[in-house]
FIVOKOL-578224 format. One record per atom (N, C-alpha, C): residue in three letters; x, y, z. Coordinates in pm, whole numbers, plus 50000, padded with zeros to 5 digits. Layout:
ALAXYZ ...
This chain:
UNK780244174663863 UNK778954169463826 UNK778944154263818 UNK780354148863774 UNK780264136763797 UNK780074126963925 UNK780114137264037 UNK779774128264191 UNK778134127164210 UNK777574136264161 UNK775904130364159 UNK775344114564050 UNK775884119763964 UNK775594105463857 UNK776054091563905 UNK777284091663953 UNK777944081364010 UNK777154079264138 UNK776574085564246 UNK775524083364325 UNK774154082364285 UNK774104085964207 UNK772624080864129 UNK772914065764057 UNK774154062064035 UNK773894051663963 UNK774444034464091 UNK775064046164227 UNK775204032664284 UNK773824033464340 UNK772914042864402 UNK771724042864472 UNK770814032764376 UNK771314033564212 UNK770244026764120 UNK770074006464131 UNK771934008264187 UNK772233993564158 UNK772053990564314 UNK772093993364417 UNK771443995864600 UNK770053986064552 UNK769414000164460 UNK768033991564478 UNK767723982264378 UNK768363975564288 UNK767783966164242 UNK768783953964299 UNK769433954164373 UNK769943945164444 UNK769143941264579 UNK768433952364602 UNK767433947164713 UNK766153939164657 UNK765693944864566 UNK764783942664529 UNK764493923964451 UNK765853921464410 UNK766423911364326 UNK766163900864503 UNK766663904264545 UNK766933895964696 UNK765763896964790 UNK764923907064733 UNK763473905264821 UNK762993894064767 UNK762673898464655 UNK762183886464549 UNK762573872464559 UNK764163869664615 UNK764613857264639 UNK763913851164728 UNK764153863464856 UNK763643854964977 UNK761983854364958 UNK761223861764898 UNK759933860064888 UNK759233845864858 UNK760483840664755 UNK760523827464697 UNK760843816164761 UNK761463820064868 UNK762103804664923 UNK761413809465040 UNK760103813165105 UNK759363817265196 UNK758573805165188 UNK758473794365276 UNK757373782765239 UNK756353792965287 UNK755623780065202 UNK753733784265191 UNK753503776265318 UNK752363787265368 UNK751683781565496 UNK751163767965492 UNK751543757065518 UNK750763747165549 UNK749313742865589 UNK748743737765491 UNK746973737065525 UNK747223726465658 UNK747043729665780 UNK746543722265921 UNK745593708765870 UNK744993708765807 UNK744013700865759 UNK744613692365688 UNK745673692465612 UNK746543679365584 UNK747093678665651 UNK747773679865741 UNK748873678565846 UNK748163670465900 UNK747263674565999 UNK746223663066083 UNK746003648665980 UNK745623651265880 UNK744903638265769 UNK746473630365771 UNK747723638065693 UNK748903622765719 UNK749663621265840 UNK749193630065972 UNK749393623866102 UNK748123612766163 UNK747393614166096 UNK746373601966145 UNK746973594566070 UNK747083596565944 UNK747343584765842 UNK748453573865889 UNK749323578265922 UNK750413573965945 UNK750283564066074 UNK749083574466175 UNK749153562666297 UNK748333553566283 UNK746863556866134 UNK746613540366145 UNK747053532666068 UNK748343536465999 UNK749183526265910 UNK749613517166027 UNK750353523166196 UNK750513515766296 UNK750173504566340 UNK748533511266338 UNK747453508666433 UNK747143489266359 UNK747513495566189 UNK746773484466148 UNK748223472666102 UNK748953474566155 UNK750533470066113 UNK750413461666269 UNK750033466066353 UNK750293463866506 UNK748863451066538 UNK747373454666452 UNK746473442166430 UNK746943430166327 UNK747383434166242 UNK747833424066153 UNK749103417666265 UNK750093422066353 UNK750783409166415 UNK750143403466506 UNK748993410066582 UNK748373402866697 UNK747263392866617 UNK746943392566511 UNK745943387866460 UNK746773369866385 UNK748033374766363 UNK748653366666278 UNK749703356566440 UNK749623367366559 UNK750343355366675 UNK748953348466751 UNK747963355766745 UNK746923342766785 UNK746523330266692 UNK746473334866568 UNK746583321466476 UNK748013308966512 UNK748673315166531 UNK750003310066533 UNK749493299066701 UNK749033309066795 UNK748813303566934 UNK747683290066920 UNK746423292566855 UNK745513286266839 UNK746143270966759 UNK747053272566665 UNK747803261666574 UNK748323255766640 UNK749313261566754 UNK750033253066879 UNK749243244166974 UNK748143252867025 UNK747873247967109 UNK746723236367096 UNK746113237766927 UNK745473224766883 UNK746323210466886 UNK747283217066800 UNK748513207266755 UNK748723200066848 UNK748953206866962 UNK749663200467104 UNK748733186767204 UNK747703192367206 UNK745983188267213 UNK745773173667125 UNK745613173166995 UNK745903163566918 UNK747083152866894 UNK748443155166936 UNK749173150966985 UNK748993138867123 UNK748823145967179 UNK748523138067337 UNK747233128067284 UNK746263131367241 UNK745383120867153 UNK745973110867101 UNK746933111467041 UNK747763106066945 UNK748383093867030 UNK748703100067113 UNK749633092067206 UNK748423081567294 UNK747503086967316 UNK746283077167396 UNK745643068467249 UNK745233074967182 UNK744673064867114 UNK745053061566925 UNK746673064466937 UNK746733053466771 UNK747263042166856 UNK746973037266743 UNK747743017966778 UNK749033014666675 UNK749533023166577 UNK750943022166586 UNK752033028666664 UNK753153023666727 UNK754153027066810 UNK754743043266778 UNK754733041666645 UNK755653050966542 UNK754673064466558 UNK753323060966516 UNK752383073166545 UNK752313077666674 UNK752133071766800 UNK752233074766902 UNK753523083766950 UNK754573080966874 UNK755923091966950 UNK755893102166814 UNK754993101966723 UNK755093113166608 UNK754413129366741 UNK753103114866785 UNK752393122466868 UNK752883132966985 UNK754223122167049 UNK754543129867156 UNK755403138767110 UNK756333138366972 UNK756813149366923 UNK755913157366908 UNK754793160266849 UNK753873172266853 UNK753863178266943 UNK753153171767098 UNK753033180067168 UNK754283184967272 UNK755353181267232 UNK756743187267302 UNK757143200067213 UNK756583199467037 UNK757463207167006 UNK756603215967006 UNK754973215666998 UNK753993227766987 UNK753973231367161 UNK754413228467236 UNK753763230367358 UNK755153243067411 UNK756353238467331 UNK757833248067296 UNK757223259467232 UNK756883260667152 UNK756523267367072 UNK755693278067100 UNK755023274667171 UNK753543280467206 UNK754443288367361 UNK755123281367426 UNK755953292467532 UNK756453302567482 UNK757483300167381 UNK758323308667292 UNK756923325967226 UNK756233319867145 UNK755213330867121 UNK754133336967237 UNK754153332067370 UNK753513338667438 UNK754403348767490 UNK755853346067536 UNK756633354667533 UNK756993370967498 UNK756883362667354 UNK756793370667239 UNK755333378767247 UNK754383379867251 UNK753423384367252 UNK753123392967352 UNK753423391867496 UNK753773398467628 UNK754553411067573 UNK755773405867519 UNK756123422967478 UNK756033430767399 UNK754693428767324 UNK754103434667254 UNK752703437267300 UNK752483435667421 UNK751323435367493 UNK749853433367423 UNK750133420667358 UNK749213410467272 UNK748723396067313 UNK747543398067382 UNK746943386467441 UNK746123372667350 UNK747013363067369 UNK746813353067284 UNK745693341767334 UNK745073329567305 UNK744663325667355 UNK745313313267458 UNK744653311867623 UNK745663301667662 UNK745053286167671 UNK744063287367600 UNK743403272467610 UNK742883269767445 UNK742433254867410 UNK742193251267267 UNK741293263967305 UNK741253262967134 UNK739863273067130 UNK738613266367026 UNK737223269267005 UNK736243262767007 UNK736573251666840 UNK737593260966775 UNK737483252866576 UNK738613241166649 UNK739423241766719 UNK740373234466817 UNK739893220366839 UNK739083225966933 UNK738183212267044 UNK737153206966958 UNK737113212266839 UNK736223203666731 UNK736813191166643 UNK737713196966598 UNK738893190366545 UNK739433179866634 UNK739453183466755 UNK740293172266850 UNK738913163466887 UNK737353165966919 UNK736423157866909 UNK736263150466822 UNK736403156166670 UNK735823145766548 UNK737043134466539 UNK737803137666593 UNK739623131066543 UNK739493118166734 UNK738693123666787 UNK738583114466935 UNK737983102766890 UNK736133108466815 UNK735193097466768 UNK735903088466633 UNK737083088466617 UNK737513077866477 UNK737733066866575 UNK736783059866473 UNK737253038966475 UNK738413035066531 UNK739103029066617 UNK740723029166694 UNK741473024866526 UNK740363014566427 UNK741523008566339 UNK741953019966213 UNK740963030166278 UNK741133038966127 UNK742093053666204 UNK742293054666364 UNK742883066266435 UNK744043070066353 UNK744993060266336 UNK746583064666261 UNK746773068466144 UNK745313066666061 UNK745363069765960 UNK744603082665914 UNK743703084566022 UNK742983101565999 UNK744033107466062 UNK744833106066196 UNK745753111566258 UNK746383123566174 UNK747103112966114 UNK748253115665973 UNK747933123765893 UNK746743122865853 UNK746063133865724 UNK745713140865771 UNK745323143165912 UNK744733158465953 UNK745993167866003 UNK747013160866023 UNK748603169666084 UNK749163169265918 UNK749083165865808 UNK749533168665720 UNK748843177165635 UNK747713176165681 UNK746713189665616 UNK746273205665690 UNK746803203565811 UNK747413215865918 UNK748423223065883 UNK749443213865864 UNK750953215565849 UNK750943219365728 UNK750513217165654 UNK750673223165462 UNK750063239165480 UNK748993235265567 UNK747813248665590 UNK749323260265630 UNK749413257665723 UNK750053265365858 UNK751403272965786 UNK752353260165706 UNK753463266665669 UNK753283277165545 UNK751823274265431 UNK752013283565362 UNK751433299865458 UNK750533297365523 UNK750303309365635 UNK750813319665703 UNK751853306065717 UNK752883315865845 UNK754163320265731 UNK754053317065633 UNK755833318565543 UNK754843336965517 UNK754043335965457 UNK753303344665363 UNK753303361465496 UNK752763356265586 UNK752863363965714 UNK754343368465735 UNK755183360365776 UNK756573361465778 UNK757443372565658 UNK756843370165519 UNK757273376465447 UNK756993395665457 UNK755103394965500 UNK755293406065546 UNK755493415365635 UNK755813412565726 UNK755963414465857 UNK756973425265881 UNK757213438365910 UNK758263443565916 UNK759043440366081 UNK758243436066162 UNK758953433066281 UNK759363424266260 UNK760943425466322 UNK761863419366294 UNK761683403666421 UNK761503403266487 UNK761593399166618 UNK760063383166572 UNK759063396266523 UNK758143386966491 UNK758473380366346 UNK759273383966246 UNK759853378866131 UNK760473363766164 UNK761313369166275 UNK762303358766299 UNK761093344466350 UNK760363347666459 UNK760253336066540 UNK759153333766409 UNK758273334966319 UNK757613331266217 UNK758503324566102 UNK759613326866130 UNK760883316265977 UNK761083305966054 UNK761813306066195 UNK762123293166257 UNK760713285666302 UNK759263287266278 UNK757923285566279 UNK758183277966166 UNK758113282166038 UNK757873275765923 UNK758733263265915 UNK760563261565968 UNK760873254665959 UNK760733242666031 UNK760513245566170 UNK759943233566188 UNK758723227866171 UNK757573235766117 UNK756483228966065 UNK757243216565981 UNK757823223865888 UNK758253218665725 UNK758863204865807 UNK759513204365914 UNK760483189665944 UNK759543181665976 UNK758053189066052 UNK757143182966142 UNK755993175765960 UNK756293181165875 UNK755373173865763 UNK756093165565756 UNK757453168665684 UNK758233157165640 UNK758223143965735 UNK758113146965844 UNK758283138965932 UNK757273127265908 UNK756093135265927 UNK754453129065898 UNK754163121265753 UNK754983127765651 UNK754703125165513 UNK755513112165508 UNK756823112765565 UNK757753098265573 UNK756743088865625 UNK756323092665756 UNK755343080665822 UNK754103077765768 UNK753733082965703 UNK752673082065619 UNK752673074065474 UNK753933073065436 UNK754243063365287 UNK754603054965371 UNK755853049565490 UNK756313042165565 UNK754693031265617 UNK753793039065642 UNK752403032065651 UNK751553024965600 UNK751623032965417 UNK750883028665332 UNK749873037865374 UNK749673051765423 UNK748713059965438 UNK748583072465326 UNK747003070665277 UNK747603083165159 UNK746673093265180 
């Protein structure tokens, strides 16, 4: 009589060992996924892209437009101040923005981000009102308008730089800032060296 009980009692422990392990797997069964979020943080995600990918094209045409004023005003510089010293500040401008401005179109190509290739209209305003100065007063608006660019530009481009996760665009936006920063100092020396304030 004891071979039925002993089969009644492994058949007993059979089934609550199944049952224990249905229950497991019942549990670690993911839940169907609502489609409807899936779609919402796969969009999400691509216009985190979308808008990661406007913020650098938005932040290398500023960068282009800065060069290619800079460069523009420069050559001005060189035609019409009447100190020696301002005149080669000048032609440093437009050697190092005109560098510069190669370097980020580059850069922009492989990111297939079209920059601008001529001044653009806030540009050719700036380089008009800065044409019509008095010849005796040129070296001295010169100076204050590249030191009030250059203050503009480096806090701009550092702030940009900081957020930027592209690396590529990180980089050429730090070596950006630094030579702004040499291109003030530069201006700010010639500018006390002047008696210009």
């Amino acid at each position: 009589m004891k071979k039925p009980q002993l089969f009644g009692k492994a058949l007993l422990g059979i089934g609550v060992v199944s049952l224990s392990l249905g229950s497991i797997s019942c549990k670690q069964e993911a839940k169907p996924v609502d489609p409807k979020e899936v779609a919402e943080e796969e969009n999400e995600a691509k216009f985190e892209e979308v808008e990661r990918a406007e913020e650098i094209a938005e932040t290398l045409v500023d960068v282009s437009e800065f060069d290619l004023t800079q460069r523009e005003l420069g050559k001005l510089a060189q035609v019409n101040g009447i100190n020696s010293e301002v005149k080669a500040l000048g032609k440093m401008m437009e050697t190092h923005h005109d560098e510069s401005y190669k370097d980020l179109t580059g850069l922009s190509k492989t990111r297939n981000i079209s920059v601008p290739t001529a001044i653009t209209e806030d540009g050719q305003k700036e380089y008009e009102d800065l044409k019509k100065v008095a010849p005796k007063n040129f070296d001295r608006d010169y100076l204050r308008e590249v030191l009030k660019d250059h203050k503009n530009a480096i806090d701009e481009f550092s702030k940009e730089a900081q957020k930027t996760a592209d690396v590529e665009v990180k980089a050429f936006l730090e070596r950006k800032v630094t030579s702004l920063t040499e291109h003030h100092k530069a201006t700010e020396a010639l500018a006390i060296k002047l008696n210009i304030k």
